[in-house]
One Martini backbone bead per residue (centre of mass of N, CA, C, O) as a GRO file, in nm:
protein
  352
    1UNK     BB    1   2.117   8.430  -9.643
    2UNK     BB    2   2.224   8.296  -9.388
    3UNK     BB    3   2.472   8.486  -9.329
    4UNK     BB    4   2.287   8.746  -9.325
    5UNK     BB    5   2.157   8.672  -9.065
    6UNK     BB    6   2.346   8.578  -8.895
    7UNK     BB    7   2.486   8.849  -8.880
    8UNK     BB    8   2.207   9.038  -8.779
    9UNK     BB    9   2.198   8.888  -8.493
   10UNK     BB   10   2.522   8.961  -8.407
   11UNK     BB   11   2.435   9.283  -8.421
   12UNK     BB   12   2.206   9.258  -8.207
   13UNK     BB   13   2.358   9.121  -7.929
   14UNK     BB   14   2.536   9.359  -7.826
   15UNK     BB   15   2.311   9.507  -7.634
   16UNK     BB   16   2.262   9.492  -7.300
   17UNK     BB   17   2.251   9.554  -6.950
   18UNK     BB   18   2.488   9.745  -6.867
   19UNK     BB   19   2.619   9.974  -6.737
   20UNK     BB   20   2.695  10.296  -6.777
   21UNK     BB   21   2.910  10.523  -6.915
   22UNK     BB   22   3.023  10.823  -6.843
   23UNK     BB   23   2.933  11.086  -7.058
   24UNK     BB   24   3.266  11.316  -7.217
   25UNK     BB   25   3.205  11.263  -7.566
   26UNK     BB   26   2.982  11.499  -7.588
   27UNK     BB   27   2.771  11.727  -7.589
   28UNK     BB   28   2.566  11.876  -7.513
   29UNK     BB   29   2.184  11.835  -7.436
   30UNK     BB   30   1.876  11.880  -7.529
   31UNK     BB   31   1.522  11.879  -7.434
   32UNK     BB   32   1.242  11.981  -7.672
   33UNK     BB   33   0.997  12.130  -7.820
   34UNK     BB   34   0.945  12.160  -8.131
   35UNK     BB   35   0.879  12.514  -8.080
   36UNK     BB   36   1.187  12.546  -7.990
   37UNK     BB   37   1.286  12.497  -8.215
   38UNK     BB   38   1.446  12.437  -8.570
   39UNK     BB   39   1.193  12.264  -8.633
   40UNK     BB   40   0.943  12.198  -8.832
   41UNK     BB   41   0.579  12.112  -8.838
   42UNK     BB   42   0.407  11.844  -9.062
   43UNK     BB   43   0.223  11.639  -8.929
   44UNK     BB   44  -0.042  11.730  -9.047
   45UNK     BB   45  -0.032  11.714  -9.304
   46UNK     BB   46   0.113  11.434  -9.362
   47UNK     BB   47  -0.179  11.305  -9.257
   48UNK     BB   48  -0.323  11.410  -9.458
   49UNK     BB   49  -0.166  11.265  -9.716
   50UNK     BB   50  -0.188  10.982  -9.615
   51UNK     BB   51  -0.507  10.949  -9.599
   52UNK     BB   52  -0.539  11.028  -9.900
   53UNK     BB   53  -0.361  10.770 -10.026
   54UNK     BB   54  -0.501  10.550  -9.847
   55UNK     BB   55  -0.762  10.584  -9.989
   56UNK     BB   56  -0.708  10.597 -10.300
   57UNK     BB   57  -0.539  10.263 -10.277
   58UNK     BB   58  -0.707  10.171 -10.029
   59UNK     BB   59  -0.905  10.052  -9.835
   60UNK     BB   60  -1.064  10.227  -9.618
   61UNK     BB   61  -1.045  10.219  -9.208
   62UNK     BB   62  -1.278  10.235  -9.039
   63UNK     BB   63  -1.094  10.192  -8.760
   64UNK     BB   64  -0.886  10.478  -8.854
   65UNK     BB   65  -0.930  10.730  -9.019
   66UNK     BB   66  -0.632  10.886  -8.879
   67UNK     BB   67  -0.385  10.667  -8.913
   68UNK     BB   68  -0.335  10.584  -8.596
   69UNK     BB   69  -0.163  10.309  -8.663
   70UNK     BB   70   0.081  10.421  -8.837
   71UNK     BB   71   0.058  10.703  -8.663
   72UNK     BB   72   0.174  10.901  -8.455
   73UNK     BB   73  -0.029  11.092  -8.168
   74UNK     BB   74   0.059  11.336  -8.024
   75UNK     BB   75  -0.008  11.636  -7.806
   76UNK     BB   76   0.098  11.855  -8.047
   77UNK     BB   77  -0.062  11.808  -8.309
   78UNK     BB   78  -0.132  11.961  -8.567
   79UNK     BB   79  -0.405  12.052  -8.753
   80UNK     BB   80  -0.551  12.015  -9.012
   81UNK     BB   81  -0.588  12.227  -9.284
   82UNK     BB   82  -0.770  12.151  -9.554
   83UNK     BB   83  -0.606  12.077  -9.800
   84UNK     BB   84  -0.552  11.982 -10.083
   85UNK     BB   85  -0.476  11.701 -10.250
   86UNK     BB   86  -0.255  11.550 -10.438
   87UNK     BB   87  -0.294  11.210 -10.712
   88UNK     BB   88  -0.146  11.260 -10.918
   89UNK     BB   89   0.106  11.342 -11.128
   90UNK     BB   90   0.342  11.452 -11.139
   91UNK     BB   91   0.453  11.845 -11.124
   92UNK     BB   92   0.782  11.768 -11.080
   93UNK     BB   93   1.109  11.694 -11.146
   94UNK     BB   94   1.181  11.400 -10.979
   95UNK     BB   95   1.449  11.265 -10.839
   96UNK     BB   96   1.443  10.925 -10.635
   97UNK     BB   97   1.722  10.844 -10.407
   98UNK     BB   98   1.832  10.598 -10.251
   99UNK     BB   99   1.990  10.523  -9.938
  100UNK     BB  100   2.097  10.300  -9.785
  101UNK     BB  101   2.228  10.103  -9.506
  102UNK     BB  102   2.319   9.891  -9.306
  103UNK     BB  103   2.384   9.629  -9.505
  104UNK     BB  104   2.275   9.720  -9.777
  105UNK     BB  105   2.452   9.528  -9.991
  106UNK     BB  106   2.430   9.265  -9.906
  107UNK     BB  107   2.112   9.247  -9.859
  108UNK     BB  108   2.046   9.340 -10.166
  109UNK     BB  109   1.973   9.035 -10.282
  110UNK     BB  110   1.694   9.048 -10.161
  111UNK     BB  111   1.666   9.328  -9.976
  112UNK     BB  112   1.515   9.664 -10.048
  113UNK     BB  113   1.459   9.963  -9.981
  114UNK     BB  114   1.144  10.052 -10.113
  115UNK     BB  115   1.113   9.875 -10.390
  116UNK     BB  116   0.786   9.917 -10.397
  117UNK     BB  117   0.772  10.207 -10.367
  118UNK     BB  118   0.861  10.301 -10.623
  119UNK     BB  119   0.703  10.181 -10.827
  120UNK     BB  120   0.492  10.313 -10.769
  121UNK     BB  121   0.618  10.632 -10.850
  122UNK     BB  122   0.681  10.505 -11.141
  123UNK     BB  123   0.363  10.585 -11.215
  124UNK     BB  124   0.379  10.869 -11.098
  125UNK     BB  125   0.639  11.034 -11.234
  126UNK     BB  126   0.887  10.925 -11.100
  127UNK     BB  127   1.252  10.910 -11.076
  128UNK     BB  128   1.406  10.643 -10.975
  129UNK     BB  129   1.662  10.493 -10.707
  130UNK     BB  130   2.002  10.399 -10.633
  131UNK     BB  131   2.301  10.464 -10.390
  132UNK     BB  132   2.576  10.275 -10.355
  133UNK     BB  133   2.710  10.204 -10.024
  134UNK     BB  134   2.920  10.072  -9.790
  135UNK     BB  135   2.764   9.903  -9.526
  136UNK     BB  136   3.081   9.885  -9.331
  137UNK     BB  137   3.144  10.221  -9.340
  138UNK     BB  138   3.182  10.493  -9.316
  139UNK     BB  139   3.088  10.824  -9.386
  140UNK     BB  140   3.314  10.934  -9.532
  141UNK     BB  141   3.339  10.705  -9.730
  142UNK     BB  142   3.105  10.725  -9.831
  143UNK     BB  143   3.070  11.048  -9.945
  144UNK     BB  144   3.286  10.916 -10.204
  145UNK     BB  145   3.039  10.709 -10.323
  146UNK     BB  146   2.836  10.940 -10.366
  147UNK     BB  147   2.948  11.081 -10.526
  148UNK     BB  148   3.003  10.925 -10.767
  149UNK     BB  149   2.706  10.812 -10.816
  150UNK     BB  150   2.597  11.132 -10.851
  151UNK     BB  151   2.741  11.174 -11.127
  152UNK     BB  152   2.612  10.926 -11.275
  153UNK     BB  153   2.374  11.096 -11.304
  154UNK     BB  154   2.110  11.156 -11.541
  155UNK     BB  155   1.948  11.454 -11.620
  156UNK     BB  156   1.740  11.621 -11.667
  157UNK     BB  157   1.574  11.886 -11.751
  158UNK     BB  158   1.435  12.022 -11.440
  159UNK     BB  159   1.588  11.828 -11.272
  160UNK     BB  160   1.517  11.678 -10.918
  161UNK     BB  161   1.685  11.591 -10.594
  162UNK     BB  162   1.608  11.312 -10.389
  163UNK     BB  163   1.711  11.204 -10.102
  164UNK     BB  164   1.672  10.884  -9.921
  165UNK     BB  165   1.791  10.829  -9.572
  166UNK     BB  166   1.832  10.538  -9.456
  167UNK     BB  167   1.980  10.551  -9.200
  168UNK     BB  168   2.267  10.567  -9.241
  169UNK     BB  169   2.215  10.694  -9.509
  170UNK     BB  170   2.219  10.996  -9.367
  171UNK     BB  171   2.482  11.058  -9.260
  172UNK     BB  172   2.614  11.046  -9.535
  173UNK     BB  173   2.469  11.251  -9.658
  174UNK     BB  174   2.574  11.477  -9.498
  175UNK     BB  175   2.880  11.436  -9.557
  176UNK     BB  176   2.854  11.492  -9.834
  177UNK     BB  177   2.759  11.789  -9.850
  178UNK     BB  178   2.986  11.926  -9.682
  179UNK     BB  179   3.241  11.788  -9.860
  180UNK     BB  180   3.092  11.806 -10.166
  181UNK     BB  181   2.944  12.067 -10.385
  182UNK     BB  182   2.848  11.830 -10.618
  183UNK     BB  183   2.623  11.759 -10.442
  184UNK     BB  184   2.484  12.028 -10.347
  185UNK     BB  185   2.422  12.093 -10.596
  186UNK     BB  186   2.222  11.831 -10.713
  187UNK     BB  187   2.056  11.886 -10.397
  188UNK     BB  188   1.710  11.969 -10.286
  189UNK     BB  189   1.648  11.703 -10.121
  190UNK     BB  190   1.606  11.532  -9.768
  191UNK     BB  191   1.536  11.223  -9.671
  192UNK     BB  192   1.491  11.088  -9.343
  193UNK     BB  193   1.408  10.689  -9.269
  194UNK     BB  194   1.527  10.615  -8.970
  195UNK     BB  195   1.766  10.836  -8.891
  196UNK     BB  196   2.086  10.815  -8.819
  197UNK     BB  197   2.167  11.141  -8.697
  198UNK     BB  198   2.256  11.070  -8.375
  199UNK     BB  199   2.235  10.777  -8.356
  200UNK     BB  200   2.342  10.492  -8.202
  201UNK     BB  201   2.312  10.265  -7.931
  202UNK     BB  202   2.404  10.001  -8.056
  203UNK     BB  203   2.733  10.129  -8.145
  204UNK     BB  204   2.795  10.184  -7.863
  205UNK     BB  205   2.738   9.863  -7.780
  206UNK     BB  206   2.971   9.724  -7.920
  207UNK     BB  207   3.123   9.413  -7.952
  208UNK     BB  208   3.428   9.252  -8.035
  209UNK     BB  209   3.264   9.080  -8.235
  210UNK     BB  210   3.129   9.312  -8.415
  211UNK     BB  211   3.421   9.443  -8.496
  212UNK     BB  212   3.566   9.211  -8.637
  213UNK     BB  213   3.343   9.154  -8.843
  214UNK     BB  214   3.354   9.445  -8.975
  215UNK     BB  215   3.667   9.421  -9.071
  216UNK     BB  216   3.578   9.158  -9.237
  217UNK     BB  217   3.375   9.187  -9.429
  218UNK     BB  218   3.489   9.307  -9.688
  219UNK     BB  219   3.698   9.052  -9.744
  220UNK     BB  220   3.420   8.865  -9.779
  221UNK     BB  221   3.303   9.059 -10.038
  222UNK     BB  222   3.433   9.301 -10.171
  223UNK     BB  223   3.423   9.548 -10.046
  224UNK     BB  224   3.431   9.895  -9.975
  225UNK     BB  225   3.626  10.004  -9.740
  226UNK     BB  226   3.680  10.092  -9.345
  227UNK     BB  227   3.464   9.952  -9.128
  228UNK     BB  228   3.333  10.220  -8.957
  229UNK     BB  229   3.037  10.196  -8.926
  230UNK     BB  230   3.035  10.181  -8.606
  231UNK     BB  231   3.182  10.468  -8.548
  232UNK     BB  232   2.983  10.646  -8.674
  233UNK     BB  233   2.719  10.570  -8.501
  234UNK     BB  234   2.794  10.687  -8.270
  235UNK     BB  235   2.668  10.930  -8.077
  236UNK     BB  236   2.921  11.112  -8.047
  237UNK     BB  237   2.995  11.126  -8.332
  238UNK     BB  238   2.729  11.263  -8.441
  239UNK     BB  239   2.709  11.487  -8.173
  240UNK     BB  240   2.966  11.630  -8.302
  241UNK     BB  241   2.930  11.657  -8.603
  242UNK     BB  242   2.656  11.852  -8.581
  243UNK     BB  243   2.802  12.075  -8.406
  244UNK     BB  244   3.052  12.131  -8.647
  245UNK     BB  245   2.782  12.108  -8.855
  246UNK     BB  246   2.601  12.277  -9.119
  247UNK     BB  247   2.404  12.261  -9.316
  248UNK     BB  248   2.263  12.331  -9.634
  249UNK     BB  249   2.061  12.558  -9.698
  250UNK     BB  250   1.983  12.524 -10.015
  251UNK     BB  251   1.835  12.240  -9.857
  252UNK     BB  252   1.594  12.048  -9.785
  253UNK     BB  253   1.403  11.895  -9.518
  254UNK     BB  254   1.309  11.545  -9.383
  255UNK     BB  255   1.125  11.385  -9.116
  256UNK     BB  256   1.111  10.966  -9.061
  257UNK     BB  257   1.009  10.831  -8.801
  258UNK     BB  258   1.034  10.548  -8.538
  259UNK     BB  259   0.822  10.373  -8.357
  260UNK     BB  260   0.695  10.150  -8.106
  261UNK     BB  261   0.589   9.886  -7.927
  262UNK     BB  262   0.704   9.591  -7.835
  263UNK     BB  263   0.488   9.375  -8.012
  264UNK     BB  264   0.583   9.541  -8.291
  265UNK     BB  265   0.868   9.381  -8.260
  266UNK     BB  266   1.078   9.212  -8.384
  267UNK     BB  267   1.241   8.935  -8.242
  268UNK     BB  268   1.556   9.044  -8.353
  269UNK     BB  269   1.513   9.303  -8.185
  270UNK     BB  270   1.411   9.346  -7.900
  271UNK     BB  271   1.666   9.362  -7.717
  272UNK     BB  272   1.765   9.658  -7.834
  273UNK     BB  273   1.510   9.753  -7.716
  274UNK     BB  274   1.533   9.711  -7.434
  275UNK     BB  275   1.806   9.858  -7.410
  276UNK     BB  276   1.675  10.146  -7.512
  277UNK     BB  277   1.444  10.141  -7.287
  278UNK     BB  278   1.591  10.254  -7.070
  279UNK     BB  279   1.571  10.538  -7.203
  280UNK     BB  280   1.358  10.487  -7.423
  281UNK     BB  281   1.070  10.345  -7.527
  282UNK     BB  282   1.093  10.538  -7.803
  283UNK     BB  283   1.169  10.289  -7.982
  284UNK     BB  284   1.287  10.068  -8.326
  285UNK     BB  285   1.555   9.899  -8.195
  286UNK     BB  286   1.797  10.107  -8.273
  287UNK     BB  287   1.669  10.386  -8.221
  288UNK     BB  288   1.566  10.701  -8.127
  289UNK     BB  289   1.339  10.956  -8.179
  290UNK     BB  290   1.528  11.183  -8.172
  291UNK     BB  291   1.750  11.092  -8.344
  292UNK     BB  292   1.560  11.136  -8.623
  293UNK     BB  293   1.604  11.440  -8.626
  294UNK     BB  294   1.655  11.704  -8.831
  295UNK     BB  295   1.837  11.995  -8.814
  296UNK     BB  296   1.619  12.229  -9.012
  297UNK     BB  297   1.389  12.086  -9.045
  298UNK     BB  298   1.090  11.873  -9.140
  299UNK     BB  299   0.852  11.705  -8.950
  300UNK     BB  300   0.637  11.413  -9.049
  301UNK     BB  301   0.680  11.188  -8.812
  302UNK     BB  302   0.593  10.866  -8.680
  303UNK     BB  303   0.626  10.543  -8.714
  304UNK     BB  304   0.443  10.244  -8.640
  305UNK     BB  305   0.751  10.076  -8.661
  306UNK     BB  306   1.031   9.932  -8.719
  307UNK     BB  307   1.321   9.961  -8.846
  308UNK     BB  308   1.260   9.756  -9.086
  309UNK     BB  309   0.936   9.781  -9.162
  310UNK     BB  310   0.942  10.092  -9.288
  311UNK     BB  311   1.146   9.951  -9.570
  312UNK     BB  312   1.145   9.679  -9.547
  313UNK     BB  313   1.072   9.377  -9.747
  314UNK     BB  314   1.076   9.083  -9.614
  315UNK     BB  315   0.802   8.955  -9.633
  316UNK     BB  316   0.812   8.958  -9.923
  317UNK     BB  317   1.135   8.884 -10.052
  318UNK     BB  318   1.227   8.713  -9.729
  319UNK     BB  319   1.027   8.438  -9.598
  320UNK     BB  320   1.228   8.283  -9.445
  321UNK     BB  321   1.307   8.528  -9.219
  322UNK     BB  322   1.055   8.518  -9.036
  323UNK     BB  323   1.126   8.358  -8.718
  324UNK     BB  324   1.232   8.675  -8.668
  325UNK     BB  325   1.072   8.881  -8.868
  326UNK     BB  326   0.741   8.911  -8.748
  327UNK     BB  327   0.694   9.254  -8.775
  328UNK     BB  328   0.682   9.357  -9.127
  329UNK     BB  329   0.408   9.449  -9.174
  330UNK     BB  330   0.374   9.763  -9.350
  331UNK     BB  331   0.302  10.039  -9.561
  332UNK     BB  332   0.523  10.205  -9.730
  333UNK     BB  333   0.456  10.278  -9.949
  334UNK     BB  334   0.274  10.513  -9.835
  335UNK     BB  335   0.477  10.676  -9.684
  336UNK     BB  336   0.625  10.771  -9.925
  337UNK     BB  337   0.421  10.899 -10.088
  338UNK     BB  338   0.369  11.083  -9.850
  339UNK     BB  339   0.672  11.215  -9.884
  340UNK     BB  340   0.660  11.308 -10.205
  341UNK     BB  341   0.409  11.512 -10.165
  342UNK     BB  342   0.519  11.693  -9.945
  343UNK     BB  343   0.758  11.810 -10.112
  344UNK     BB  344   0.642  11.917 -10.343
  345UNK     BB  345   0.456  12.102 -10.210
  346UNK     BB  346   0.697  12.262 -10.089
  347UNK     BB  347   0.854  12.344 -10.364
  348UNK     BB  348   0.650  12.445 -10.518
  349UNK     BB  349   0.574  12.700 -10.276
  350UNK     BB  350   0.872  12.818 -10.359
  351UNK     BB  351   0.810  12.924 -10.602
  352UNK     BB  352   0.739  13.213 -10.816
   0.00000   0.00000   0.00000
């Protein structure tokens, strides 16, 4: 647990405040309103089936009302629906399958990204689990232990499929949809949250002796994989890949941002926020917030908290590392609940 952590202080430390260099290594970029884009705006719904979710899970907070201090609430959020949320048992059968990010394979022997919200799901009868691949690789070879791992996967009859892309783990399952059409035959629906999708400032300036470490790494853990997840994760490496593959329209996405202010962010993580702060301080330590929407998906929000916070129960299952994680607590269980409540429901309405 010590190595995990002294590892992850070591690549969190590379990234500086030096002179930035003119990129003409990634393809034009714009920056426009959701109402101008490919993705669709699901903001106003999600917070309605949040604060639905946490009324009915936990004491509701008479001084949030409205979930503000959960999501942000940008200044063009369309307004709540008014429409009855359901709360009961799973409607339709989903098997919920997460995939980990970086060096989600080490750090899994202690903490697992959404272990209790999963716990959650498995009460209202969704049938969920993890598909793990190699913390320390590329997303191309990520994207062939994705196949393997979902070909192992025993589906019920009219069991459907939603893959739940945390951080790196977005970009994998990307890589795997498009390399590999058993893999999109077997997936209906994708969730990415905190997903580094355009790509992580941290990877752009990853310091020579966190690839280093990275090339170490695998023959230290005995993982397998091509140690380049630092090189998938580079912004132009990203935004060249999206540019060159269009997502298969046969499955929906689902877009769970995060950013929080600088008090919110975790001790561990400040460094890497104040460095993406250049660029713009909505982010959660990690990506930038724009960089976390999947295009031609539907936007469900920003949570307000870290990158590790939205996901990881460090809190809870790794207490020795609070010194370092220090904002850790937030309610992940309700905000995953209320993204499986709300795929559901846009799948349902899709039905004939």
């Amino acid at each position: 647990m010590r190595y995990a952590i002294a590892f992850l202080v070591l690549l969190l430390a590379g990234c500086g405040g030096r002179s930035k260099p003119l990129r003409l290594d990634m393809p034009p970029l714009i920056l426009a309103p959701i109402q101008q884009s490919n993705v669709a705006d699901g903001r106003g719904r999600y917070r309605e089936i949040l604060r639905a979710v946490r009324d009915a899970r936990d004491a509701p907070d008479a001084d949030d009302p409205a979930c503000d201090t959960l999501l942000h609430r940008l200044a063009d959020e369309p307004a709540p629906t008014g429409r009855r949320v359901h709360l009961g048992r799973a409607r339709t059968k989903l098997r919920i399958l997460v995939v980990p990010g970086l060096l989600g394979d080490i750090i899994g022997a202690w903490v697992m990204p959404f272990a209790h919200g999963l716990a959650r799901l498995e009460k209202y009868g969704y049938r969920t689990g993890y598909l793990w691949v190699s913390g320390s690789a590329s997303c191309a070879c990520n994207a062939e232990m994705l196949k393997e791992a979902l070909a192992g996967v025993e589906l019920e009859p009219d069991e459907r499929v939603v893959l739940v892309g945390y951080s790196k783990g977005a970009p994998d399952i990307f890589e795997a949809l498009i390399r590999y059409p058993e893999v999109r035959d077997r997936v209906t629906a994708v969730l990415t949250v905190a997903g580094a999708v355009g790509g992580s400032q941290v990877a752009d300036e990853a310091s020579g002796l966190m690839r280093t470490a990275f090339r170490n790494l695998p023959l230290i853990h005995g993982t397998r994989g091509d140690a380049g997840a630092l090189e998938s994760l580079k912004r132009p490496a990203r935004k060249l890949w999206l540019s060159r593959h269009e997502l298969p329209a046969s499955i929906r996405y689902f877009s769970l941002g995060t950013f929080a202010e600088r008090e919110r962010i975790s001790a561990v993580l400040r460094g890497t926020y104040d460095a993406i702060a250049e660029i713009d301080p909505r982010n959660d330590g990690a990506l930038l917030f724009y960089d976390q929407v999947t295009p031609r998906g539907t936007l469900l929000g920003f949570a307000n908290a870290d990158h590790w916070a939205v996901a990881l129960p460090i809190d809870e299952d790794m207490p020795s590392a609070s010194m370092l994680v220090t904002r850790n607590e937030f309610p992940r269980e309700l905000l995953l609940e209320a993204a499986v409540r709300f795929i559901e429901e846009a799948l349902l309405a899709e039905a004939p």
